[in-house]
mmJSON file of the N, C-alpha and C atoms, coordinates in Angstrom:
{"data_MODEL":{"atom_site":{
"group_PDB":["ATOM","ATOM","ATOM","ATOM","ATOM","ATOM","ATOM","ATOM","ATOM","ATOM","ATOM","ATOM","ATOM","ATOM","ATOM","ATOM","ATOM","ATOM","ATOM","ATOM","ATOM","ATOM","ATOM","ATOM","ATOM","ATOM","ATOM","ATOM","ATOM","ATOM","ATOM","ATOM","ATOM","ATOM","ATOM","ATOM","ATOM","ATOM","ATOM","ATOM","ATOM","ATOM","ATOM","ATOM","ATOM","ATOM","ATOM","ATOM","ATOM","ATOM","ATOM","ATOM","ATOM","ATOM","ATOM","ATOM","ATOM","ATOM","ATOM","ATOM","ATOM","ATOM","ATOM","ATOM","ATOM","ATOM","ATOM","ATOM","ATOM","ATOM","ATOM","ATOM","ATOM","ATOM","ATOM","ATOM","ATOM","ATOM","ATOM","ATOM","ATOM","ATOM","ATOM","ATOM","ATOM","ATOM","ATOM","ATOM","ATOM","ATOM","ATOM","ATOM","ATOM","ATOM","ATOM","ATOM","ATOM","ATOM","ATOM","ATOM","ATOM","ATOM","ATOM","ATOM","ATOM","ATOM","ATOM","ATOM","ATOM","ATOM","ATOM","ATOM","ATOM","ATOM","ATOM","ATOM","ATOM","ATOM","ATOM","ATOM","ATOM","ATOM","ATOM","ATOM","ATOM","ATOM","ATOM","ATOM","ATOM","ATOM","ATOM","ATOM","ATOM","ATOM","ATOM","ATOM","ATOM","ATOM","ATOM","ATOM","ATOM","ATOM","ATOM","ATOM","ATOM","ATOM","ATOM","ATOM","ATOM","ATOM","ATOM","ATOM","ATOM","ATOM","ATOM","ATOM","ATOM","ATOM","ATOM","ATOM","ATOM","ATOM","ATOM","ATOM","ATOM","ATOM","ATOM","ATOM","ATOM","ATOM","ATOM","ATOM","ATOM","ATOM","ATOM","ATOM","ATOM","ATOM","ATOM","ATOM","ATOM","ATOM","ATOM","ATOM","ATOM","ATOM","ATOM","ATOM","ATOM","ATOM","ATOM","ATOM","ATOM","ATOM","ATOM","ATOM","ATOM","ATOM"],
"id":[1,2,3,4,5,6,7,8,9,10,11,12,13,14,15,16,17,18,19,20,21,22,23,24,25,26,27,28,29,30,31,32,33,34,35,36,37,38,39,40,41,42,43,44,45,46,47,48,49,50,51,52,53,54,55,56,57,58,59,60,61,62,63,64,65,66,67,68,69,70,71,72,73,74,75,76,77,78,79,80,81,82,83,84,85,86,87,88,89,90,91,92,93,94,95,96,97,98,99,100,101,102,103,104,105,106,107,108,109,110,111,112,113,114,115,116,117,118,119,120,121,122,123,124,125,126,127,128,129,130,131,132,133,134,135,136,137,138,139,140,141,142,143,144,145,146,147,148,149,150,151,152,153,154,155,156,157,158,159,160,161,162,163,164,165,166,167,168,169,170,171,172,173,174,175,176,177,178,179,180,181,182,183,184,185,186,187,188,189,190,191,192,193,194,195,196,197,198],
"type_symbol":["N","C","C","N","C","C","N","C","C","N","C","C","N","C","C","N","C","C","N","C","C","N","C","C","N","C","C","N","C","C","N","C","C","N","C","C","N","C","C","N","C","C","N","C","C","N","C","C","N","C","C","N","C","C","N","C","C","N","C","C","N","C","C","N","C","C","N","C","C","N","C","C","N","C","C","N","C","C","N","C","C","N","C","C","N","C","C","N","C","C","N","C","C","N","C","C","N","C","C","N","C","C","N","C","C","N","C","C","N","C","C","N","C","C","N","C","C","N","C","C","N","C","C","N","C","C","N","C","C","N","C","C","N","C","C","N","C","C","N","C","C","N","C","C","N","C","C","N","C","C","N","C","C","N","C","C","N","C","C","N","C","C","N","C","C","N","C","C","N","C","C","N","C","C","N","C","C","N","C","C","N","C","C","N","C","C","N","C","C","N","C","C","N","C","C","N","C","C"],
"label_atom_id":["N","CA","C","N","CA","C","N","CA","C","N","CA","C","N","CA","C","N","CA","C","N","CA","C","N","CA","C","N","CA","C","N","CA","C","N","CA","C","N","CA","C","N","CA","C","N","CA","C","N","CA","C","N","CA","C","N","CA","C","N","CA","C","N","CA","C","N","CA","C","N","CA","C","N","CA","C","N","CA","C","N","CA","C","N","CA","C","N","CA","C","N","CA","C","N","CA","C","N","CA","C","N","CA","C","N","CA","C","N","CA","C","N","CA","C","N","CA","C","N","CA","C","N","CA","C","N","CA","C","N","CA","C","N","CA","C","N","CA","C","N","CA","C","N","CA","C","N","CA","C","N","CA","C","N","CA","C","N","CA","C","N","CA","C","N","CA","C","N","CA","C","N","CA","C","N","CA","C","N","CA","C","N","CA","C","N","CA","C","N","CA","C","N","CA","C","N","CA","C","N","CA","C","N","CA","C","N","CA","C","N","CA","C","N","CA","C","N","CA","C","N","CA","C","N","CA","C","N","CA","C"],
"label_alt_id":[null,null,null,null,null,null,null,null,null,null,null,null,null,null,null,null,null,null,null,null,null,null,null,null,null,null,null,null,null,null,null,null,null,null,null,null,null,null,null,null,null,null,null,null,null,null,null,null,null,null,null,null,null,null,null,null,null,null,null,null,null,null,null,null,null,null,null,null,null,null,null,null,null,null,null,null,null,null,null,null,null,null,null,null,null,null,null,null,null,null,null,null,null,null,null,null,null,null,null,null,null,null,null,null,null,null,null,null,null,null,null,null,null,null,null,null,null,null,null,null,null,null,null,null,null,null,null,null,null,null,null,null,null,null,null,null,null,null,null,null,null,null,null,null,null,null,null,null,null,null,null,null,null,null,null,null,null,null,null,null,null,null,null,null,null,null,null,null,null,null,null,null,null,null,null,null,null,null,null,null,null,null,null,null,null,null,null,null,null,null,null,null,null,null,null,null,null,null],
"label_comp_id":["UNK","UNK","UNK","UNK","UNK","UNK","UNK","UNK","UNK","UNK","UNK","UNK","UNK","UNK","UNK","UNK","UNK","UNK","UNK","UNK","UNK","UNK","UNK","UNK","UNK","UNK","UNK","UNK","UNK","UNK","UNK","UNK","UNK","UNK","UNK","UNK","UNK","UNK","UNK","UNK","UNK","UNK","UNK","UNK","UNK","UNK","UNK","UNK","UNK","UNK","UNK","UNK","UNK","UNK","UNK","UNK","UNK","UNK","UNK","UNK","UNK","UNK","UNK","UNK","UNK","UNK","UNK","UNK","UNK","UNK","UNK","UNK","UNK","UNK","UNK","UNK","UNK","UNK","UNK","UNK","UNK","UNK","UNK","UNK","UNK","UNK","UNK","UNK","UNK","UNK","UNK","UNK","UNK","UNK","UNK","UNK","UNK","UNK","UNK","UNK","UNK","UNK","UNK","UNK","UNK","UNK","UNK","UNK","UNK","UNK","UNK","UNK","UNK","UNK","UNK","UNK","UNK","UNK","UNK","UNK","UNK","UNK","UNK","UNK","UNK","UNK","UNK","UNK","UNK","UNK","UNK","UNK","UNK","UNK","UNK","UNK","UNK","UNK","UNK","UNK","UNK","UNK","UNK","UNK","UNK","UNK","UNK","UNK","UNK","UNK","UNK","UNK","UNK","UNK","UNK","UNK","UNK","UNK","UNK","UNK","UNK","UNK","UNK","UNK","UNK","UNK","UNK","UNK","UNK","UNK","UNK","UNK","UNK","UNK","UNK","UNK","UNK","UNK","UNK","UNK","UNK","UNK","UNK","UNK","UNK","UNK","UNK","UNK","UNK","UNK","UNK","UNK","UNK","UNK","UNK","UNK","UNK","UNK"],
"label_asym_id":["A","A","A","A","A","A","A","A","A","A","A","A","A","A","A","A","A","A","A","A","A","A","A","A","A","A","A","A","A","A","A","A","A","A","A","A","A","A","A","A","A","A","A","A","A","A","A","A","A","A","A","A","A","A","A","A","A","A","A","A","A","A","A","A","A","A","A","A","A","A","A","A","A","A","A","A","A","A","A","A","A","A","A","A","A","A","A","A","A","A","A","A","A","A","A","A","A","A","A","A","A","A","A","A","A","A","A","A","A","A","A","A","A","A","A","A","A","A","A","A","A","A","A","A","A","A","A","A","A","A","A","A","A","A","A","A","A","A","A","A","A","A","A","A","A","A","A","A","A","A","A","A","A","A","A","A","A","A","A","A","A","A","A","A","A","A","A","A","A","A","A","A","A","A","A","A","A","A","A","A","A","A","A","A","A","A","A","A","A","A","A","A","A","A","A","A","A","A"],
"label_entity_id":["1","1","1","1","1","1","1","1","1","1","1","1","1","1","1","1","1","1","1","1","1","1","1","1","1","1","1","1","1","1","1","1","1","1","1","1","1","1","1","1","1","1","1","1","1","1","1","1","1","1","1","1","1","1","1","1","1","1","1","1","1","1","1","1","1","1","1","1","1","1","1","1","1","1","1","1","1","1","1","1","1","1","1","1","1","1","1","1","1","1","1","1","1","1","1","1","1","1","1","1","1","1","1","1","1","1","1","1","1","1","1","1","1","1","1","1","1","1","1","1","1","1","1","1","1","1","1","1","1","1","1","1","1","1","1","1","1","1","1","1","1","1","1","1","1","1","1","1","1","1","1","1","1","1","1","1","1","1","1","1","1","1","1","1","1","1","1","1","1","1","1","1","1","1","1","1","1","1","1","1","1","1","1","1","1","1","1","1","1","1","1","1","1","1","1","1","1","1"],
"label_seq_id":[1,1,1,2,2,2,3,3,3,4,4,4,5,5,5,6,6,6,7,7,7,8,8,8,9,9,9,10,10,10,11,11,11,12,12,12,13,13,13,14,14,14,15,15,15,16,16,16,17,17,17,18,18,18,19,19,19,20,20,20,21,21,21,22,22,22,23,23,23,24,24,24,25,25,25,26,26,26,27,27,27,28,28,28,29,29,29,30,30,30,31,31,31,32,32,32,33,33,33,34,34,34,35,35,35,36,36,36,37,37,37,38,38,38,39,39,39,40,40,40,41,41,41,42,42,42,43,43,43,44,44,44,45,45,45,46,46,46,47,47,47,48,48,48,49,49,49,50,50,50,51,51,51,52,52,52,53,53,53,54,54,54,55,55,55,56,56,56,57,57,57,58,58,58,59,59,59,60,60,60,61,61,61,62,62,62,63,63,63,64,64,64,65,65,65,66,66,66],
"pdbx_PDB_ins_code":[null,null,null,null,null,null,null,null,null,null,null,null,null,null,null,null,null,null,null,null,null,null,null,null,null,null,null,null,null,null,null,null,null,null,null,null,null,null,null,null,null,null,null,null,null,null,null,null,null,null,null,null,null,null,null,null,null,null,null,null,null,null,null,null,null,null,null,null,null,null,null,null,null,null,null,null,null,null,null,null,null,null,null,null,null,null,null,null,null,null,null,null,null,null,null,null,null,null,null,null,null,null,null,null,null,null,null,null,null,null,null,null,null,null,null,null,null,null,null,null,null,null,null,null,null,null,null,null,null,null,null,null,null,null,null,null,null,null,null,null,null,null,null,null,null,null,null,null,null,null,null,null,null,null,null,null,null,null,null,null,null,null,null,null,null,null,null,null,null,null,null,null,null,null,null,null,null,null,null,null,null,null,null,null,null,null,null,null,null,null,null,null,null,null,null,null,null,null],
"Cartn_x":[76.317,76.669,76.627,75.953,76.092,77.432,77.252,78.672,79.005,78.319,78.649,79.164,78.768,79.398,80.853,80.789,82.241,83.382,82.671,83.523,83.782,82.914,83.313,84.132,84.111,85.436,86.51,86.493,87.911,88.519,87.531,87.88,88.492,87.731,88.195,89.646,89.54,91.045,92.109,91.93,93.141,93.229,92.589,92.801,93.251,92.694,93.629,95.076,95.483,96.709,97.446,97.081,97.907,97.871,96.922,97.396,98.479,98.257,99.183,100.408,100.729,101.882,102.476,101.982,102.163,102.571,101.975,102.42,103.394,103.521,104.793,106.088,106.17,106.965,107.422,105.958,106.62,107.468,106.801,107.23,108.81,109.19,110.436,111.573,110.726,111.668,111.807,110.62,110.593,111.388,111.33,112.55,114.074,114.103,115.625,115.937,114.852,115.281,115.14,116.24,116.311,115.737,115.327,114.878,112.62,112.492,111.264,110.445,108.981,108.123,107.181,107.893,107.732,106.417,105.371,104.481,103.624,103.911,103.898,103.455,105.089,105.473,104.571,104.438,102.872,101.678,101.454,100.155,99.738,101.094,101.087,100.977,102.356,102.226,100.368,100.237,98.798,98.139,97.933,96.981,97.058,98.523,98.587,98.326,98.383,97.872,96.392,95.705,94.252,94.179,94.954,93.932,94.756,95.532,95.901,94.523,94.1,93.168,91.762,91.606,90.501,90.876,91.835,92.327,92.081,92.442,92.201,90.353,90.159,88.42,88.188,88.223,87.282,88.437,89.404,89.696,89.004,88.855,88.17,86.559,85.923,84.688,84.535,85.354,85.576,85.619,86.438,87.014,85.708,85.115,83.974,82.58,82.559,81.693,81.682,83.168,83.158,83.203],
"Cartn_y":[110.893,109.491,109.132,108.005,107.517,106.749,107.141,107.044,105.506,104.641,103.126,102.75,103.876,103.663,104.127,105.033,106.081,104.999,104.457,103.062,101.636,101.587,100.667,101.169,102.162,103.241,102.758,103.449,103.764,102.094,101.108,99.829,98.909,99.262,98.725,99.731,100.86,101.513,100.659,100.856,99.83,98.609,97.733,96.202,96.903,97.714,98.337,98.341,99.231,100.081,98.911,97.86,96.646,95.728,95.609,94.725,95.399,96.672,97.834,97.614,97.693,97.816,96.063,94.923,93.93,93.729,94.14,93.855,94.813,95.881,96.942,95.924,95.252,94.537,93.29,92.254,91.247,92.063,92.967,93.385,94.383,94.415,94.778,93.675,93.278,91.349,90.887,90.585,89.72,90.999,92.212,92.943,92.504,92.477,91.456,90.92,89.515,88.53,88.292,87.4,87.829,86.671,85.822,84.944,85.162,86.603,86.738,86.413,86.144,86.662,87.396,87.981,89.581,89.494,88.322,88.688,88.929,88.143,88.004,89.572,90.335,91.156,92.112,92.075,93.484,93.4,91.858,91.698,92.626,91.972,92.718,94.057,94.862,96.28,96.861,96.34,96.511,96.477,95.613,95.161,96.699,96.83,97.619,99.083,99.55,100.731,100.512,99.672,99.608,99.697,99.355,99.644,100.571,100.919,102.831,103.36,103.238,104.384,103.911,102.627,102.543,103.391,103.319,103.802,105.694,105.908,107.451,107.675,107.727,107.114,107.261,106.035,105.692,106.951,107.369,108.454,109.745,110.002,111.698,111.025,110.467,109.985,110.375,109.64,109.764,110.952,111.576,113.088,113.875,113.762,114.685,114.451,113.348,113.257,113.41,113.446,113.928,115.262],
"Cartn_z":[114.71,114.855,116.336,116.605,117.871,118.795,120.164,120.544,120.073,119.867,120.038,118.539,117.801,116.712,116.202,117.158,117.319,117.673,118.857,119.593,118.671,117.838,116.905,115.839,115.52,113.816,114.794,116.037,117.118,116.93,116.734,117.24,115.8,114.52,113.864,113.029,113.694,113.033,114.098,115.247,115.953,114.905,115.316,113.997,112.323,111.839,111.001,110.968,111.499,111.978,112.364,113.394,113.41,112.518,111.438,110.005,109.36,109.173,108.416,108.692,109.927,110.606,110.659,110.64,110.732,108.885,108.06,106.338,106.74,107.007,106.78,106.962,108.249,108.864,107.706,107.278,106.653,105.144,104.441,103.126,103.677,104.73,105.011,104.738,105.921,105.579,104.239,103.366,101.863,101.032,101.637,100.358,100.18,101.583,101.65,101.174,100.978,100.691,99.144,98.506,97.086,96.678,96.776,96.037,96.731,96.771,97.012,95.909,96.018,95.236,94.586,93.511,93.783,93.488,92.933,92.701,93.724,94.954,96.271,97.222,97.273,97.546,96.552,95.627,94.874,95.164,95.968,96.63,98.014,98.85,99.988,99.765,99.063,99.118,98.591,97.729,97.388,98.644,99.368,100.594,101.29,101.123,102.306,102.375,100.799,100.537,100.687,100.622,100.666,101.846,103.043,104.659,104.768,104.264,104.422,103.846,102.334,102.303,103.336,103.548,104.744,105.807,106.462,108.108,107.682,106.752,106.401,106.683,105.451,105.469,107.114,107.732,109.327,109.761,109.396,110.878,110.659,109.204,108.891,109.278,109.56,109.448,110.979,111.857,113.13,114.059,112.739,113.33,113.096,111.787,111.916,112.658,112.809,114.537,115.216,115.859,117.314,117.798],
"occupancy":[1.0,1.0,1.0,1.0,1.0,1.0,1.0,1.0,1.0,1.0,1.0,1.0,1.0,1.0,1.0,1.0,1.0,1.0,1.0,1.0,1.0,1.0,1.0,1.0,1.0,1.0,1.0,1.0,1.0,1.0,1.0,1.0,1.0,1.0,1.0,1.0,1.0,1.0,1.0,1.0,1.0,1.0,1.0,1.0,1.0,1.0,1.0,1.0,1.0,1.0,1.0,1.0,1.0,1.0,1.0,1.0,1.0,1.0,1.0,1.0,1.0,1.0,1.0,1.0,1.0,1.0,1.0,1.0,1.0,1.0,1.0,1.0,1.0,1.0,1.0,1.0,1.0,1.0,1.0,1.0,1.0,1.0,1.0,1.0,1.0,1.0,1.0,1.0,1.0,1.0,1.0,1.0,1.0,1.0,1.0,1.0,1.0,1.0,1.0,1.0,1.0,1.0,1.0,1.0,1.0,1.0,1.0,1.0,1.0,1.0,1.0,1.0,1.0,1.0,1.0,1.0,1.0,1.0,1.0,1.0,1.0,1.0,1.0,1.0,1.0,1.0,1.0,1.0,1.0,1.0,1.0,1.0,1.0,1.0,1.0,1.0,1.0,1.0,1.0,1.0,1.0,1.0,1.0,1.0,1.0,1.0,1.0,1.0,1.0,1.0,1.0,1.0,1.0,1.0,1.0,1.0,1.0,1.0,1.0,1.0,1.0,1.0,1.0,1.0,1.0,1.0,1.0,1.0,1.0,1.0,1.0,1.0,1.0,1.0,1.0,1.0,1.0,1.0,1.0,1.0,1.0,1.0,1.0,1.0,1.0,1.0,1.0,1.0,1.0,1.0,1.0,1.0,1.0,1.0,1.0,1.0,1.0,1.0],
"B_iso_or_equiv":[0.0,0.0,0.0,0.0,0.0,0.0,0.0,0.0,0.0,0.0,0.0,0.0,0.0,0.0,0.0,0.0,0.0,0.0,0.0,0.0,0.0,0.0,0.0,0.0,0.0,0.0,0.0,0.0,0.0,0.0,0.0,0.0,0.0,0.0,0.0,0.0,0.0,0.0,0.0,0.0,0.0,0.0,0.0,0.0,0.0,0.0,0.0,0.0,0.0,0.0,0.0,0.0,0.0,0.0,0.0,0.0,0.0,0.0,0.0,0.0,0.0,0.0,0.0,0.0,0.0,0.0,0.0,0.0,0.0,0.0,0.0,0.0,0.0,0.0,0.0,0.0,0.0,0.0,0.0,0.0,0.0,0.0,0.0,0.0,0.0,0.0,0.0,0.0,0.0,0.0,0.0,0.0,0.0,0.0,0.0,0.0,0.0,0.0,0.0,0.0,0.0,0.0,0.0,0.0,0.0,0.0,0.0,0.0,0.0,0.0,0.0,0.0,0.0,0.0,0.0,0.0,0.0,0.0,0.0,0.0,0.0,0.0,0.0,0.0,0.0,0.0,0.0,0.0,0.0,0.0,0.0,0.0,0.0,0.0,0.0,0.0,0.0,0.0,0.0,0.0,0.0,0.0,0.0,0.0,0.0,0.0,0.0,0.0,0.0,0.0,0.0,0.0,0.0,0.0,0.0,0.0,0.0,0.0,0.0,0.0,0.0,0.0,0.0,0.0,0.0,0.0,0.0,0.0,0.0,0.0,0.0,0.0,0.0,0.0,0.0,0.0,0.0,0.0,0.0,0.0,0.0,0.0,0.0,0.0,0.0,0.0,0.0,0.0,0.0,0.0,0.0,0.0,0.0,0.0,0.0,0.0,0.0,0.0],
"pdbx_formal_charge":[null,null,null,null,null,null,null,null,null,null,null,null,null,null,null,null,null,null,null,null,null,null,null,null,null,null,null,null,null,null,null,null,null,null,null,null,null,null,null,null,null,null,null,null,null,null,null,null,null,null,null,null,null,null,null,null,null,null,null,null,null,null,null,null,null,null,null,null,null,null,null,null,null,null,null,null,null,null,null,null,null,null,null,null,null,null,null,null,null,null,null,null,null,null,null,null,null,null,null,null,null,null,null,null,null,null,null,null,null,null,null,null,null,null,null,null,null,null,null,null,null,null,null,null,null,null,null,null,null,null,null,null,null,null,null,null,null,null,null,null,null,null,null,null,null,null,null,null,null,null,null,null,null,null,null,null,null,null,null,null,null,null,null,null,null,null,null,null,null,null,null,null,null,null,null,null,null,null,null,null,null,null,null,null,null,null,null,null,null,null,null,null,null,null,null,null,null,null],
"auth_seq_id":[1,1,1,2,2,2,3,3,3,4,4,4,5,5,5,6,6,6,7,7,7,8,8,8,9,9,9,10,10,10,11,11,11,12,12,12,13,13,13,14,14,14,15,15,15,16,16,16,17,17,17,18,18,18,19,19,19,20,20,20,21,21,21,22,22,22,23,23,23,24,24,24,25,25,25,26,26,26,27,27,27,28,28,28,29,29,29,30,30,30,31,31,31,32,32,32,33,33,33,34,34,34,35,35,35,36,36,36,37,37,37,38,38,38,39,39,39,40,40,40,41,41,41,42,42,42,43,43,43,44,44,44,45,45,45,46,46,46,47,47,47,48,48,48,49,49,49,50,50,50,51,51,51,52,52,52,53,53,53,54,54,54,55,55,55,56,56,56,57,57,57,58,58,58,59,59,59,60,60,60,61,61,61,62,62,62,63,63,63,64,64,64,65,65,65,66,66,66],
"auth_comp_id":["UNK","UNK","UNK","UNK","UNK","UNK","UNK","UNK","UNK","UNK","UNK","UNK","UNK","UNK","UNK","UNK","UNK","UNK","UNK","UNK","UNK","UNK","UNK","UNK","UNK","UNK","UNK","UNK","UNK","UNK","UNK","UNK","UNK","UNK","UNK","UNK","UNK","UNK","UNK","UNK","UNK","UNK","UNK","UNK","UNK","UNK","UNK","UNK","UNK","UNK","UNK","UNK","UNK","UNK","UNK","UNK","UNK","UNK","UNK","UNK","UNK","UNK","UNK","UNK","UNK","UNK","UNK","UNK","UNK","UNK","UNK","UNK","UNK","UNK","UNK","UNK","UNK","UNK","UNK","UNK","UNK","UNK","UNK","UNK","UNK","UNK","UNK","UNK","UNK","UNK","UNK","UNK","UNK","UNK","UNK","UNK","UNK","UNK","UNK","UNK","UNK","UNK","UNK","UNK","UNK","UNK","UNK","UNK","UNK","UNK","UNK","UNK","UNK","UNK","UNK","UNK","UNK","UNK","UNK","UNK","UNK","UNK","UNK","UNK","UNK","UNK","UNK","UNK","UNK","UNK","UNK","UNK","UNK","UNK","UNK","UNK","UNK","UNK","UNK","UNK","UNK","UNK","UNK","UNK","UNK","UNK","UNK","UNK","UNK","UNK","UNK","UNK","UNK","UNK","UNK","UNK","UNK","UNK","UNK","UNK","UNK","UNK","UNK","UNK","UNK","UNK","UNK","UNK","UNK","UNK","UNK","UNK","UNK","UNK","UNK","UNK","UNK","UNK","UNK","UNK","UNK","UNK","UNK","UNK","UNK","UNK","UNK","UNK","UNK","UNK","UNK","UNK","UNK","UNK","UNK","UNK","UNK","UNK"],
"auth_asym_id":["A","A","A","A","A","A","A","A","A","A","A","A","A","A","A","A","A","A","A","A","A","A","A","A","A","A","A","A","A","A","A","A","A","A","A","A","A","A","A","A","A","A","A","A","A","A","A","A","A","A","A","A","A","A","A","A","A","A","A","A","A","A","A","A","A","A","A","A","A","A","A","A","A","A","A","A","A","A","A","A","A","A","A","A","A","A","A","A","A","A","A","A","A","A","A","A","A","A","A","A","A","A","A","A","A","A","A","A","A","A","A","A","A","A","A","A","A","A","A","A","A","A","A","A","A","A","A","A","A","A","A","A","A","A","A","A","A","A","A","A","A","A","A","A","A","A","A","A","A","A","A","A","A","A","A","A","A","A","A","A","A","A","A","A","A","A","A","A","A","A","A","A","A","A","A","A","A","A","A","A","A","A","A","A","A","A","A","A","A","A","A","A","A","A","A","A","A","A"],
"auth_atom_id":["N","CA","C","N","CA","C","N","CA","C","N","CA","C","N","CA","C","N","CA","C","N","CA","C","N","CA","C","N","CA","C","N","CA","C","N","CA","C","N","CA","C","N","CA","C","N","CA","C","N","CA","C","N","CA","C","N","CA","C","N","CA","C","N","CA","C","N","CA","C","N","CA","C","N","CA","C","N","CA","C","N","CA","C","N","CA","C","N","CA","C","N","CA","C","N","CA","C","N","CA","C","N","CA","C","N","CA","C","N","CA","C","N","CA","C","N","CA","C","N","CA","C","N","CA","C","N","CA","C","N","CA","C","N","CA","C","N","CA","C","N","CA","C","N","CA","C","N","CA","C","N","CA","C","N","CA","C","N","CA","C","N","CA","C","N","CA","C","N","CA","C","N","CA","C","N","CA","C","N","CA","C","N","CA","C","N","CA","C","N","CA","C","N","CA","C","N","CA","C","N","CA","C","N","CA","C","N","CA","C","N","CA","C","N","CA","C","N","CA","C","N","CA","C","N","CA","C","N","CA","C"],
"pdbx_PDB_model_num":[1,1,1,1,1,1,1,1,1,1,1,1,1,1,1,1,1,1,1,1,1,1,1,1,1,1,1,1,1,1,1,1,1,1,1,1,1,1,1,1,1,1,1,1,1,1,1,1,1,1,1,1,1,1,1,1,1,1,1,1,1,1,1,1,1,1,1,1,1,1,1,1,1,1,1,1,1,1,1,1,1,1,1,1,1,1,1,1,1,1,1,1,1,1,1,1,1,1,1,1,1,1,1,1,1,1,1,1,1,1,1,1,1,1,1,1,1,1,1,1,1,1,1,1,1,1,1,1,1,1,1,1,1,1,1,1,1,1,1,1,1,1,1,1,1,1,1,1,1,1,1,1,1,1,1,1,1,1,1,1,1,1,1,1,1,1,1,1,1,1,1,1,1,1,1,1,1,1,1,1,1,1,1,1,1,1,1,1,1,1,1,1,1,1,1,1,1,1]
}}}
């Protein structure tokens, strides 16, 4: 794999990792709160297992290139 592509995995796991970490945050908050919507709240958690298994994916991809 070419380095410029290495630099783009490296680039879109950052923007990853900060969506991840940004839903972690709101679905902390909306658990609190009781008048949430949970249908709401199964969206997010969903979302968020999905750029978990992306961020996995681009890091072993990453790792075995370099």
């Amino acid at each position: 794999m070419e380095t410029c592509e290495i630099e783009h995995y490296k680039h879109r796991l950052t923007e990853l990792r900060t969506e991840h970490r940004d839903l972690d945050d709101v679905i902390a908050r909306l658990t609190k709160d009781p008048l949430v919507d949970e249908l709401e709240l199964k969206r997010l958690k969903k979302r968020k297992l999905m750029l978990k298994d992306i961020i996995v994916h681009l890091e072993s991809k990453v790792m075995l290139d370099t």
